[in-house]
C-alpha positions as CSV (number, residue, x, y, z in Angstrom):
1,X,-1.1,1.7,13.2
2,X,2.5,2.3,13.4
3,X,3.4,5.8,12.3
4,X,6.9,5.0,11.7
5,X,6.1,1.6,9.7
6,X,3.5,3.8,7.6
7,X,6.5,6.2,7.0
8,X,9.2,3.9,6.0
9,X,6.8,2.0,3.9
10,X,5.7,5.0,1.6
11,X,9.2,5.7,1.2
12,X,9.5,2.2,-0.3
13,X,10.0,1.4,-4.4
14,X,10.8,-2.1,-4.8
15,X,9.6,-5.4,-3.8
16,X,12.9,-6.1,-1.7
17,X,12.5,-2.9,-0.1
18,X,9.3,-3.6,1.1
19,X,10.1,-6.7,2.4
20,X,13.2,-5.5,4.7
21,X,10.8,-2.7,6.4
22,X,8.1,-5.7,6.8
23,X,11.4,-7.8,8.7
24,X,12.8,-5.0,10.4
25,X,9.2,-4.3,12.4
26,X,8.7,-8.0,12.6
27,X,5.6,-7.8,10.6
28,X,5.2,-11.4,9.1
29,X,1.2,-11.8,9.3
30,X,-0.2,-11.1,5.3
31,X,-3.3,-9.6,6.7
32,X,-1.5,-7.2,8.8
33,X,1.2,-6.2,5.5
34,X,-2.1,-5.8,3.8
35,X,-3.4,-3.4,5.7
36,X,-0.4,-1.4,5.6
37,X,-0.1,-1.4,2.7
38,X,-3.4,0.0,2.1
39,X,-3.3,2.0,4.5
40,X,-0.5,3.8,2.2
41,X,-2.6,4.3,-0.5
42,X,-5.3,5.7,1.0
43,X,-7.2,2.8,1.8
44,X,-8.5,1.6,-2.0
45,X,-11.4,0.0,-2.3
46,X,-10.3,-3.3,-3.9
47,X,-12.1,-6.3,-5.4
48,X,-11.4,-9.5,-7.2
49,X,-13.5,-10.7,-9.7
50,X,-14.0,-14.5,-9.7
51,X,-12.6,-16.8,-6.8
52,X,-11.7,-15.3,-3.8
53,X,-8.0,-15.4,-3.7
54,X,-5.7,-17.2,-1.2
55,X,-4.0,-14.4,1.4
56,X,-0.8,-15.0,-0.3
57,X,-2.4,-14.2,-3.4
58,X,-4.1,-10.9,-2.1
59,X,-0.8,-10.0,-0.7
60,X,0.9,-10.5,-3.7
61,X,-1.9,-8.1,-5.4
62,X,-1.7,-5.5,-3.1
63,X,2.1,-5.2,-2.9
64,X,1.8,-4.6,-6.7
65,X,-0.8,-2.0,-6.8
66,X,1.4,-0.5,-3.7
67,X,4.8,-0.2,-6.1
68,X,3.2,1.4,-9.4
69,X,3.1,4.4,-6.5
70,X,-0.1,5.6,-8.7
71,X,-1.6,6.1,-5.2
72,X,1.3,9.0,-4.5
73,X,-0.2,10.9,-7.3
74,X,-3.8,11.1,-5.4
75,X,-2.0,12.3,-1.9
76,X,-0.4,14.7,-4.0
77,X,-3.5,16.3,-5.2
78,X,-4.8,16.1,-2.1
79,X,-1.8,18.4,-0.7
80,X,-2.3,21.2,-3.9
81,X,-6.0,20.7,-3.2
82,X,-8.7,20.9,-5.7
83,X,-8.9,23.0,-8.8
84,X,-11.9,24.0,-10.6
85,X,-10.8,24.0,-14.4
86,X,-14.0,25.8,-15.3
């Protein structure tokens, strides 16, 4: 994986934003932006319940989970390491 993509994505907060960093490394193939993506975040295990979605779809999916940036708050305890609230 591209170090530099992976860094310019994280710094990423909107949809538009994502997008540009996706054009300016001439990433167009979904599958590929999805595993950046999720690379980003730690590498989620993700499902869909029902049908399986179109790649568009998953995309879609992904990008969202990606901007809440909940996944920032798990690399950040991962950096203070654990506590033991005992």
């Amino acid at each position: 994986m591209d170090k530099m993509l992976l860094g310019a994505l994280k710094a990423c907060e909107t949809r538009e934003q994502v997008e540009d960093i996706f054009k300016k490394f001439n990433t167009d193939d979904l599958r590929i932006k999805i595993e950046y993506l999720n690379e980003c975040m730690g590498n989620p295990e993700t499902f869909f319940s029902g049908d399986i979605p179109d790649l568009q779809s998953e995309y879609i999916t992904t990008r969202a989970m990606f901007l809440t940036g909940e996944w920032k708050l798990n690399e950040l305890y991962e950096r203070a390491g654990s506590f033991d609230c005992k």
